[in-house]
Legacy VTK file of the C-alpha trace (Angstrom):
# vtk DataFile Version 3.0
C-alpha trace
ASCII
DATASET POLYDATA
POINTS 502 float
-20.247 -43.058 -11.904
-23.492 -41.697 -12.589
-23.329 -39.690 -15.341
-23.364 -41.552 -18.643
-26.765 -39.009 -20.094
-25.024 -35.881 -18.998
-23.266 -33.198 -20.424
-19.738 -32.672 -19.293
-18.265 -29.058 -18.443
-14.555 -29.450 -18.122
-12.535 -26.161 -16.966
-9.327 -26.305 -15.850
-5.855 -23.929 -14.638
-8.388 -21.365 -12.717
-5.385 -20.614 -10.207
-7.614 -19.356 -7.925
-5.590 -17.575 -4.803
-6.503 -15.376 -1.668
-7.879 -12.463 -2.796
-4.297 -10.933 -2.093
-1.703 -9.266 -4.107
-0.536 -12.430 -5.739
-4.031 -13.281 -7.039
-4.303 -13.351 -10.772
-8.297 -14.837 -10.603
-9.201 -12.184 -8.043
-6.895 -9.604 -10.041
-9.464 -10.390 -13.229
-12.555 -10.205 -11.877
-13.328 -13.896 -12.108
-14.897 -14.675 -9.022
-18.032 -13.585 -10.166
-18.496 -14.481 -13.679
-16.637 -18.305 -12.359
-19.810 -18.126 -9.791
-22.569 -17.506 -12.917
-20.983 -20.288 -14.678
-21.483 -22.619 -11.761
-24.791 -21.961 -11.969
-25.117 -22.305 -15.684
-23.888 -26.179 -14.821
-26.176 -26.994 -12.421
-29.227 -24.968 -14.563
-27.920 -27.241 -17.709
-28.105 -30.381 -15.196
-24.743 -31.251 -16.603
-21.287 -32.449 -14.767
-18.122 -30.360 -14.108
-14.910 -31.899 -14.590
-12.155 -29.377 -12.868
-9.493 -30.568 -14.270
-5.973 -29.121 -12.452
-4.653 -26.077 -10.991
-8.000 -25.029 -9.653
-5.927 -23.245 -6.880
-2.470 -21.616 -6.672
-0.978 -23.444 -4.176
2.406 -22.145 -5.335
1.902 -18.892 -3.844
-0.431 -18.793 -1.281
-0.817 -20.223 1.885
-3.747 -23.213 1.779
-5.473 -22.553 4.693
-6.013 -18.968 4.283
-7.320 -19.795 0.509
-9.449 -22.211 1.599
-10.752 -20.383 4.460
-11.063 -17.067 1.980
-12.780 -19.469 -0.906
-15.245 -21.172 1.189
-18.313 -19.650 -0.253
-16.887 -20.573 -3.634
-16.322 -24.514 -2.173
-20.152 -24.806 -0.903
-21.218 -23.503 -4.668
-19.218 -26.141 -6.046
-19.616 -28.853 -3.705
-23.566 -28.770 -4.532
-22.931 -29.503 -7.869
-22.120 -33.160 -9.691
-18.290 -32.816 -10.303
-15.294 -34.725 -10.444
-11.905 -32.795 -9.151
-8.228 -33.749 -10.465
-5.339 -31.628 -8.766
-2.973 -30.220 -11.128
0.625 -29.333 -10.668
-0.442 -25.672 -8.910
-2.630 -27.905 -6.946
-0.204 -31.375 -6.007
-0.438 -30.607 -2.766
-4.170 -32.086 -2.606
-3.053 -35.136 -4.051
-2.341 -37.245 -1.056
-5.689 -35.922 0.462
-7.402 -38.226 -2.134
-9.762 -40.927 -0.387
-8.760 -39.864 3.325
-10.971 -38.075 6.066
-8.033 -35.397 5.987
-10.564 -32.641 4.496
-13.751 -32.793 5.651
-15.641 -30.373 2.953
-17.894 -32.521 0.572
-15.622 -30.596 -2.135
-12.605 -32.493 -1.162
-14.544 -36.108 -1.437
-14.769 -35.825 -5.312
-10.796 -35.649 -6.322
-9.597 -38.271 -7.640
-6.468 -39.034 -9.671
-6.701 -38.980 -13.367
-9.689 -41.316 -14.609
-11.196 -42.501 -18.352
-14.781 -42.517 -19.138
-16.137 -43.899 -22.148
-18.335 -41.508 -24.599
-19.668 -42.526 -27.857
-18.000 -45.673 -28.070
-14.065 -43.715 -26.966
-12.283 -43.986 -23.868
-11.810 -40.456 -22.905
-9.120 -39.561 -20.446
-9.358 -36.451 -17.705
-6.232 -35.335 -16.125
-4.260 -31.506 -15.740
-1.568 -32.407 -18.630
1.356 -32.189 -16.389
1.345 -36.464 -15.833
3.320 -36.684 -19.396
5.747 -33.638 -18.722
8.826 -35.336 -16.963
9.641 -32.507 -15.770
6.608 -31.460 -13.907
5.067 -35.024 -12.843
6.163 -35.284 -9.885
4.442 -33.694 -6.674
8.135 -32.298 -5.116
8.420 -28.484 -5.497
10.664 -27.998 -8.641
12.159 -25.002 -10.597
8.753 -23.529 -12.041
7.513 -23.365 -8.485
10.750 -21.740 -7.005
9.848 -19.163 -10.096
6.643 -18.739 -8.626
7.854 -17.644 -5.468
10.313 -15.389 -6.020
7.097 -13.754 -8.856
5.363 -13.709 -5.338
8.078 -11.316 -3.852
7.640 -9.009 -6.799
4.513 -8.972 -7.219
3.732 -7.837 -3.406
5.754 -5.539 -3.966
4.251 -4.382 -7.269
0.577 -4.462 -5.251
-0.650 -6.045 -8.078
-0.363 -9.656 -9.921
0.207 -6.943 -13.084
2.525 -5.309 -14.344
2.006 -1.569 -15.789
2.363 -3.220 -19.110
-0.696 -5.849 -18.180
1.247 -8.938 -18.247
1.819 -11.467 -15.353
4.628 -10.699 -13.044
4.757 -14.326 -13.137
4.765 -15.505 -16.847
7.512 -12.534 -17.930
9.678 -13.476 -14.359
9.286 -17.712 -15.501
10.102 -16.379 -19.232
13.121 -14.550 -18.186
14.452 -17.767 -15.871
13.183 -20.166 -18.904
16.110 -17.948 -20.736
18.505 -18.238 -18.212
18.609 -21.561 -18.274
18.754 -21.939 -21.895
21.959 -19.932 -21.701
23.379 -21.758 -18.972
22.326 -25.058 -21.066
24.221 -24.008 -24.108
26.953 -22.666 -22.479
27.340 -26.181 -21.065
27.101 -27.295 -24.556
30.212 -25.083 -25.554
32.109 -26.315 -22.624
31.705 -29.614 -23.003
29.285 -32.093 -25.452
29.564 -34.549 -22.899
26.612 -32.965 -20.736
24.012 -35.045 -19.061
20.613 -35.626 -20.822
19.170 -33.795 -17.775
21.303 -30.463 -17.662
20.956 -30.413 -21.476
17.122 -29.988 -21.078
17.435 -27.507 -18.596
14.459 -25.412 -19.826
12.291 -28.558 -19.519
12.013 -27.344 -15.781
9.406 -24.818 -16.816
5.982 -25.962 -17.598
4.185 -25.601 -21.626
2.595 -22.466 -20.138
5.572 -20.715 -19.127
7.666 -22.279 -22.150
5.468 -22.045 -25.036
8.710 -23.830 -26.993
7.682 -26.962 -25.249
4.330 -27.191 -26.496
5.479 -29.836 -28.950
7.580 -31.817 -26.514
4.196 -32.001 -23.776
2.087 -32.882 -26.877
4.035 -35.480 -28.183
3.994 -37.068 -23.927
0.595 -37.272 -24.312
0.585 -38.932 -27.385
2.828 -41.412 -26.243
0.515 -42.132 -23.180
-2.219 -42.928 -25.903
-0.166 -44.808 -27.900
0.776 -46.888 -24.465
-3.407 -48.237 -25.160
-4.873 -47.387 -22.377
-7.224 -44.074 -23.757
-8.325 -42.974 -27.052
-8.983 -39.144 -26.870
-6.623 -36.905 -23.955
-8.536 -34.231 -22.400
-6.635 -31.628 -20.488
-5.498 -28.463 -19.648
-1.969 -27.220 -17.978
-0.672 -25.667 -21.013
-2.957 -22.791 -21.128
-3.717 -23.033 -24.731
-7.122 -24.128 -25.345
-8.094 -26.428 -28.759
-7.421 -29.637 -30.343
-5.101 -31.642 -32.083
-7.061 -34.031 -34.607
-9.707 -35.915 -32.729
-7.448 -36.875 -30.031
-5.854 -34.317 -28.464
-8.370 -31.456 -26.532
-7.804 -28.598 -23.919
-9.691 -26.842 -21.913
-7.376 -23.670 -21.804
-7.299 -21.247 -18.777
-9.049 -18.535 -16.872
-6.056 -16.678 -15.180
-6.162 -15.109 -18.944
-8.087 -12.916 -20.826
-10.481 -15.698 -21.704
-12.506 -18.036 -19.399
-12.352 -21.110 -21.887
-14.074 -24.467 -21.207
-15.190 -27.767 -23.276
-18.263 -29.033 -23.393
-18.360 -32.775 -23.989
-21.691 -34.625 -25.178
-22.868 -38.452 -23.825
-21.745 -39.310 -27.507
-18.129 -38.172 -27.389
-19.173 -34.598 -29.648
-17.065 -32.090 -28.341
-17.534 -28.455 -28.505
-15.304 -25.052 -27.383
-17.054 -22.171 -25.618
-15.806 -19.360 -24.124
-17.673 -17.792 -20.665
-18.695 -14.578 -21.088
-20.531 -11.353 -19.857
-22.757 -13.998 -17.692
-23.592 -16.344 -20.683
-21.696 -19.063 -22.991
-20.996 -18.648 -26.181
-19.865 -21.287 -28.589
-16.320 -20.797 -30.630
-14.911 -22.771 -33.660
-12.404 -24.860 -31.893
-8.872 -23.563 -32.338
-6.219 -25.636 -33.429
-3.306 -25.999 -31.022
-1.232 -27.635 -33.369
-1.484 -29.223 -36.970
-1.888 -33.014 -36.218
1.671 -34.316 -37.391
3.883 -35.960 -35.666
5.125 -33.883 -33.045
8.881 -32.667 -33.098
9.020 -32.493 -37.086
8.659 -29.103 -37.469
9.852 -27.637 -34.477
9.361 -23.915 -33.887
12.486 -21.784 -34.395
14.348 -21.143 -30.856
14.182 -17.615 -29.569
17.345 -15.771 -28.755
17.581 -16.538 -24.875
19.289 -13.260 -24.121
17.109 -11.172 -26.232
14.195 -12.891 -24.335
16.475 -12.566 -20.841
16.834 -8.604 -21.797
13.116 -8.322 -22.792
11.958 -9.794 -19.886
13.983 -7.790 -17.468
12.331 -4.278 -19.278
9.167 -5.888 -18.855
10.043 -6.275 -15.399
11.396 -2.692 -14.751
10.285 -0.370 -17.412
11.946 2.974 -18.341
9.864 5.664 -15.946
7.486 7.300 -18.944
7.658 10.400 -19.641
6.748 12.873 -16.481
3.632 14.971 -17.246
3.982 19.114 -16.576
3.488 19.176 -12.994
5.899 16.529 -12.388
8.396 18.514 -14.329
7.646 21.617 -12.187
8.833 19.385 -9.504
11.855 17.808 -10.506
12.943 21.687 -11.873
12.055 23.170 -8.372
14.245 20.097 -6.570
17.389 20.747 -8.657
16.767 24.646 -8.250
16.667 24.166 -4.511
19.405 21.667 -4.412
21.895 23.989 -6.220
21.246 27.089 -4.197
21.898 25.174 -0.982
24.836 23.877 -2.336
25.967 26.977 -3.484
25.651 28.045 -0.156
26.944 25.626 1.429
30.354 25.936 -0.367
30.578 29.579 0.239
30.307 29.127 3.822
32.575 26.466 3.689
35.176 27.840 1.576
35.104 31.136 2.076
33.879 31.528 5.799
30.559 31.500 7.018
30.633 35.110 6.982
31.305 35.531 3.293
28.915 36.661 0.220
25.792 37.725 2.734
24.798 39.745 -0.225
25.212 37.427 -2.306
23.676 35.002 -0.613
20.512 37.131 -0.089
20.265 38.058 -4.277
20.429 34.071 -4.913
17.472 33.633 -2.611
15.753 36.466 -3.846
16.136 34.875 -7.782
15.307 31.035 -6.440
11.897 32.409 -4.814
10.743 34.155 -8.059
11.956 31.393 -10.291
10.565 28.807 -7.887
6.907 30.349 -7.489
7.035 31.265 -11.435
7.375 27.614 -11.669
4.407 26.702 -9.508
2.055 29.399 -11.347
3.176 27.488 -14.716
2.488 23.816 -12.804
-0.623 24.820 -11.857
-2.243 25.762 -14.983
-3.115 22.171 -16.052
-4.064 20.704 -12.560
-7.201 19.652 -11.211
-8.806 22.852 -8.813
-7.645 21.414 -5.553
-4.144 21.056 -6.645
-4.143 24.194 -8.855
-5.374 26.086 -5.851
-2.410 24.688 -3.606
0.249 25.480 -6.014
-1.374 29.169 -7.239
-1.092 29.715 -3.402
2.532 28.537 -3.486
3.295 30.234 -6.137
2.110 33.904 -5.611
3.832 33.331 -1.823
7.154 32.415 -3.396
7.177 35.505 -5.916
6.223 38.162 -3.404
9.339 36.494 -1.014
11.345 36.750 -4.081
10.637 40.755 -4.365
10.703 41.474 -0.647
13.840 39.674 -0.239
15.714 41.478 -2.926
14.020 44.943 -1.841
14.490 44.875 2.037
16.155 41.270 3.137
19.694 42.294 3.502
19.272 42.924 6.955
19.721 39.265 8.924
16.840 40.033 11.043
14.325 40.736 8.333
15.745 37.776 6.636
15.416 35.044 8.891
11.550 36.155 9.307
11.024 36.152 5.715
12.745 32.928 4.687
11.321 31.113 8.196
7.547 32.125 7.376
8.060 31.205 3.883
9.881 27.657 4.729
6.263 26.740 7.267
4.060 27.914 4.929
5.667 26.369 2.132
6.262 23.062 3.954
2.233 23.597 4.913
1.641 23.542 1.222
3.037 20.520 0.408
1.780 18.863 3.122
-1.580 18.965 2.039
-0.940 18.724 -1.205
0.221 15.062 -0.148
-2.977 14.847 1.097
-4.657 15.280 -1.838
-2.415 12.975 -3.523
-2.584 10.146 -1.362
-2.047 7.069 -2.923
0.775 8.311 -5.215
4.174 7.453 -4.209
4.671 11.030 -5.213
2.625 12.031 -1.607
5.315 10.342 0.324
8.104 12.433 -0.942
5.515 15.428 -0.711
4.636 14.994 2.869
8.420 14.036 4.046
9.561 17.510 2.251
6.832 19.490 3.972
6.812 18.410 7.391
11.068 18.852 7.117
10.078 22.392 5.584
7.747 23.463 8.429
9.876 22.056 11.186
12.566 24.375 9.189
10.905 27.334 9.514
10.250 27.189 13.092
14.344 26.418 13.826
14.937 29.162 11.312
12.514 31.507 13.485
14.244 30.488 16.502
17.744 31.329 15.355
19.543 33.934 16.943
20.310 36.967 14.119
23.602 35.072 13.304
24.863 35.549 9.333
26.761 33.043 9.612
24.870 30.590 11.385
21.357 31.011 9.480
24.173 30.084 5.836
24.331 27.143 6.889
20.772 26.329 8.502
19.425 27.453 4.629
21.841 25.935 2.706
20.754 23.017 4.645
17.444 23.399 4.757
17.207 24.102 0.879
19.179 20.866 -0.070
16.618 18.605 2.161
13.792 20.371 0.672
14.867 19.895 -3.274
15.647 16.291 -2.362
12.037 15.630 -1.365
11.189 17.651 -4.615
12.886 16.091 -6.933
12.032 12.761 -5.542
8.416 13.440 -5.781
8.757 14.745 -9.268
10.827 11.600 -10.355
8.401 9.038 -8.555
5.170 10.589 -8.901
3.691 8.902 -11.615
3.695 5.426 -9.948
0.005 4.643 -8.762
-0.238 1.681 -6.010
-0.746 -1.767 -7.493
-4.638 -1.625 -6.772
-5.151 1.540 -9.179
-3.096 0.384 -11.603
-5.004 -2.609 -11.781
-8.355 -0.392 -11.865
-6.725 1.914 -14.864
-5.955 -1.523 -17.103
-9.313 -2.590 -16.805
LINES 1 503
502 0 1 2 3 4 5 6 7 8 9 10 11 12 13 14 15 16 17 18 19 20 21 22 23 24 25 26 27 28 29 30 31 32 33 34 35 36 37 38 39 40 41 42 43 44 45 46 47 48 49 50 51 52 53 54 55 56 57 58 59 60 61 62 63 64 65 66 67 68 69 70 71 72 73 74 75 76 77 78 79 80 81 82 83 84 85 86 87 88 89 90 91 92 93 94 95 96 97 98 99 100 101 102 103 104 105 106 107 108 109 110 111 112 113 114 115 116 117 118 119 120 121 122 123 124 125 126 127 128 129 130 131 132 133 134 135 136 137 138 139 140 141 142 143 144 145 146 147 148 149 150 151 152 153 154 155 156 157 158 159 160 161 162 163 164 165 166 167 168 169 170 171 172 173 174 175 176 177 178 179 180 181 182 183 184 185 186 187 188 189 190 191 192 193 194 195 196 197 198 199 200 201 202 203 204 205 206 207 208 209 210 211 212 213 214 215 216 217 218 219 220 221 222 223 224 225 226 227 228 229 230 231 232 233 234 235 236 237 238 239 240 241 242 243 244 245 246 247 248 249 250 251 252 253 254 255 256 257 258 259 260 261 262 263 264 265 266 267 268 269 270 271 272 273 274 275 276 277 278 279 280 281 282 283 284 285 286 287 288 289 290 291 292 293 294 295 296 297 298 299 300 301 302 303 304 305 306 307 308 309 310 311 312 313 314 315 316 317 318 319 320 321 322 323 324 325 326 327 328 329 330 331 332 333 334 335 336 337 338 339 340 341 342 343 344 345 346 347 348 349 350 351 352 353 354 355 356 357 358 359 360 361 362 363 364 365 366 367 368 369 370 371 372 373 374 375 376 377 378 379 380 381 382 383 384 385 386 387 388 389 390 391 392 393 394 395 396 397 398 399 400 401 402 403 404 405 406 407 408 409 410 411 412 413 414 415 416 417 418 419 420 421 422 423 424 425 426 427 428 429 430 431 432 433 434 435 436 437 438 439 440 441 442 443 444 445 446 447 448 449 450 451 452 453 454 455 456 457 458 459 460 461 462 463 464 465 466 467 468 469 470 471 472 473 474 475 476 477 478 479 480 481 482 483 484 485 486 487 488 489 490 491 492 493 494 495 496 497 498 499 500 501
């Protein structure tokens, strides 16, 4: 290979997807800064090693990532590069040296290789070859995890959680716990348990287990031990650095960071980071202390404290609803008791009974409810504030009529049917205005069932009885979408969330 005088980038565990939901890379921002590193290769004249996990395979479906990546594959493909598939990736393996994929990308991967710099054989692969538990290139436990993270996270519309971790790593954390507990339950059962159901968590990769980091360490050791390499550069774990002058990694970019090595014709090696469009140089971190591996073995977490940790993670507690949400969830239980109320009159007592009654409970749920709007809309922005001002002046002037002049049926079925389509008006476009909030859902499902209310209400006959029951109806349908919106509407789709976090 020509390549001896160069300069070697090596960057690896990109887990580059779609552009979809699932996508961590895309989720990051990466695409961009990846491209201005590309470009910082070929300026440098040096050679890219990508070294595993390039794409996330896992998740997505390949042809639609390749077909979505394929400005990203001509970039790369113009520049001197070597490609080894990863574990995310194994499904490119069997491609290797076949006619399969036609894109000049696909004619430089290759399966794990050594070079020799500065006098040391130097071996490229992902990391995953000395993990028994993840060499193979048959879809295993950590990948099952990865689909099932893909459910979630299309339904979370986001990669992210609200808390800014991985729907993946916290869903693979709280199965790595799982098993541990099914493992040592084993154990207590009986000692006479298979090597392989004993090291149940070894399923998971160094990544998702961060307990295993000694166990894949001390694999690749053994591989160099075997003679065949001096130094082991790779990736897979996630955790960039070096152990001694044997041991490096190349880290990740589905993090925070967008880590890579830089490797000189005379073995020097160096840690950078890629950042705001330019490279800058870090002291190399230290992934562990170079002993030998297993000696001092990191204290095991509690697997059902990291089960029950995970699972919060997963579904956190709703926070705590602002004011106007508040206003909502009040107005929703108001509603909801007055139409119960009603309801069980009717029910109980005839249809007939409590008219009076019935009219003076109105009368107090219109001025309470538009009290409440007028105190909701104080802290809004002026679209909103004007909606619920409107609301809430409409709902106290009902409340006074209705207790001055509604105890005649006919005056109250005009009253209580113009203020149902006007409310239900309201919060119709107030769901416009709040699109994009799960909140507007509720809103808009509440209004249109309000409006359509208040033209059956309108269209009653002057029946006492009848137009009990239509209200108490209406008014438990109505708090329902209330209350749901004030419960729910602090929950932003997956693509503003994402927005807020960065």
């Amino acid at each position: 290979m020509d390549g001896a005088a160069r300069d070697i980038f090596v960057i690896s565990d990109l887990h580059i997807g779609d552009g979809g939901a699932r996508d961590n890379f895309e989720a990051g921002k990466k695409t961009p800064e990846l491209r201005a590193f590309l470009d910082h290769v070929g300026s440098e004249g040096g050679e890219l090693f990508l070294l595993g996990d390039v794409f996330e395979l896992w998740q997505m479906n390949l042809s639609l990532l390749l077909v979505k990546r394929r400005a990203l594959l001509d970039q790369l493909a113009a520049l001197r590069l070597v490609y080894v598939p990863g574990n995310h990736d194994v499904d490119l393996l069997h491609f290797i040296d076949t006619d399969f994929l036609h894109h000049p990308f696909f004619a430089r991967m290759r399966p794990p290789f050594v070079r020799e710099l500065g006098g040391k054989r130097f071996r490229f692969c992902h990391g995953h070859e000395t993990d028994p538990f993840n060499a193979g290139d048959e879809p295993g436990l950590g990948r099952m995890f990865s689909i099932l993270a893909g459910v979630v996270e299309d339904e979370n519309g986001s990669p992210l959680l609200r808390s800014g971790e991985s729907v993946e790593d916290v869903l693979e954390e709280f199965g790595d716990s799982i098993l541990t507990i099914w493992k040592r339950t084993l154990e207590t059962v009986s000692r006479r348990v298979t090597e392989r159901e004993v090291c149940a968590e070894g399923a998971l990769t160094p990544a998702q287990n961060p307990d295993r980091l000694s166990e894949h360490v001390a694999g690749v050791r053994a591989a160099l031990r075997a003679g065949a390499h001096d130094v082991g550069v790779l990736g897979h774990t996630h955790k960039a650095g070096c152990i001694g002058g044997w041991y490096f990694n190349s880290g990740s970019w589905a993090g925070p960071l967008n880590s890579f090595l830089r490797i000189s014709p005379d073995g020097h090696v160096r840690y950078l980071e890629w950042k705001h469009g330019r490279a800058i140089e870090r002291e190399m971190p230290v992934v562990l202390p170079d002993a030998e591996p297993g000696r001092a073995r990191p204290a095991a977490k509690n697997p059902v404290g990291a089960a029950v940790s995970a699972v919060r993670t997963l579904f956190p507690k709703p926070t705590r609803p602002e004011r106007s949400r508040w206003v909502l969830i009040s107005q929703g239980v108001l509603a909801i008791a007055v139409g119960a109320s009603t309801l069980t009159i009717s029910v109980g007592q005839g249809a007939s009974a409590g008219w009076r009654l019935l009219v003076t409970a109105f009368g107090v749920y219109a001025l309470l409810d538009g009290a409440m709007s007028l105190l909701g809309a104080s802290r809004e922005q002026p679209v909103r504030r004007l909606l619920s001002l409107v609301r809430g002046v409409a709902s106290l002037l009902l409340g006074l009529v209705v207790l001055l002049r509604g105890h005649a049926v006919e005056i109250f079925v005009i009253l209580v049917g113009l203020w149902a389509f006007l409310s239900g008006a309201l919060r119709v476009a107030a769901s416009v205005v709040l699109k994009g909030m799960v909140e507007s859902r509720w809103l808009a499902i509440a209004g249109v069932g309000s409006m359509l209310a208040g033209i059956i209400l309108l269209s009653l006959p002057a029946s006492a009885g009848l137009l009990k029951l239509a209200l108490a109806g209406y008014l438990c349908y109505y708090g329902a979408g209330e209350l749901l919106a004030g419960i729910f509407g602090q929950r932003r789709s997956g693509a503003q969330r994402t927005s807020h976090r960065r």
